[in-house]
N, C-alpha and C positions, 0 to 999 in steps of 0.2 A: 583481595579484590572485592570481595562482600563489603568488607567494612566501606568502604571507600565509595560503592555506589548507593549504600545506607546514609552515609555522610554525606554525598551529594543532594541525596532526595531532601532530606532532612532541609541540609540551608534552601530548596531551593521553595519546600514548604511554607520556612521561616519566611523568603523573604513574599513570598505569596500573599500570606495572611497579613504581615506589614504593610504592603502596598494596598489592602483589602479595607485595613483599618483607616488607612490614611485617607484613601478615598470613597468612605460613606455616604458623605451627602446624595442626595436624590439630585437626580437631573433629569429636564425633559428631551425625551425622546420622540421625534417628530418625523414621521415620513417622510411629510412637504414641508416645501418652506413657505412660513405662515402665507406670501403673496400667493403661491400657486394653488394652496388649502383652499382661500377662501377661493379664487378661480373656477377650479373644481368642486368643490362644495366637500370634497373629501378630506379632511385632515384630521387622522388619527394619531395619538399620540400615548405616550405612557411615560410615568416618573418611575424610574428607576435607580437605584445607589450606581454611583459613576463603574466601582469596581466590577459589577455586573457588564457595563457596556464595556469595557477595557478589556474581559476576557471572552465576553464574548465577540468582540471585533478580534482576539487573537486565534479563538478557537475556528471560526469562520476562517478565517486566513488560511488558518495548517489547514483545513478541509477540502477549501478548494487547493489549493496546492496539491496535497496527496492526488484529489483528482485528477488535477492537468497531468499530473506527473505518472500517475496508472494511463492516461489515454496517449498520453505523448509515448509512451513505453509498447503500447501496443505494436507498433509492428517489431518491436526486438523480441518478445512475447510469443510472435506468430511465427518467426524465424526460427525461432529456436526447437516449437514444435516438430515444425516442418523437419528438420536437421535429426530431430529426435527420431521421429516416426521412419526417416529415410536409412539412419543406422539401425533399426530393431531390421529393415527389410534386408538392408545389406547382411547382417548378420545372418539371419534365418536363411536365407544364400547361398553364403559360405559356409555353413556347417550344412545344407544340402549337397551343396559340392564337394565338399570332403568325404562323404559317406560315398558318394557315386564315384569319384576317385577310388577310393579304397575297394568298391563291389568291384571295378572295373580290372584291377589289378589282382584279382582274387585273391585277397587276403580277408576274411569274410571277419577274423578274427578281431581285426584292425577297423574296420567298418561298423561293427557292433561298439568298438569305445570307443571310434568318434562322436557314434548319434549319443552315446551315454553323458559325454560327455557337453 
């Protein structure tokens, strides 16, 4: 199974740096588009190698996703807490009850290895 996600990383390396090489050239990188730059008076820009704009328009991408996807989860997240916190109360409960059972029925012996337990 090692081998197999080593050989995975590997080609997907390869084809990384392939697609890296291929797409070198500088490109400009323009916030606005030249009509609303000059509009605004603001139009900032940077030459970049394309491969830089291609992963980071992909890493952007997974980022927000993970995000959407952690806020969209939140109420299964909060549920589940909830469920959690309400079986530790259940529990602590019923091994009070058990012990008070067991004192009631004087068997004191039996009431000592419930709480032990």
């Amino acid at each position: 199974m090692r081998f197999i996600k080593y050989s995975f990383l590997a080609a997907v390396v390869v084809i990384l740096v392939t697609l890296a090489l291929a797409n070198a050239g500088s490109v400009t990188l323009n916030v606005l588009p030249p009509a609303l730059a000059n509009a605004t008076g603001f139009g900032w820009a940077v030459e970049l190698p394309l491969f830089v704009v291609i992963f980071g328009g992909v890493l952007a991408g997974l980022l927000i996703g993970f995000v959407w996807e952690w806020l969209r989860e939140h109420k299964h997240r909060a549920e589940a807490s909830r469920k959690r916190s309400e079986v530790q109360k259940l529990e602590s409960e019923l091994k009070r009850l058990k012990g008070q059972k067991a004192r009631d029925e004087g068997d004191e012996v039996l009431a000592l290895l419930d709480e032990a337990s």
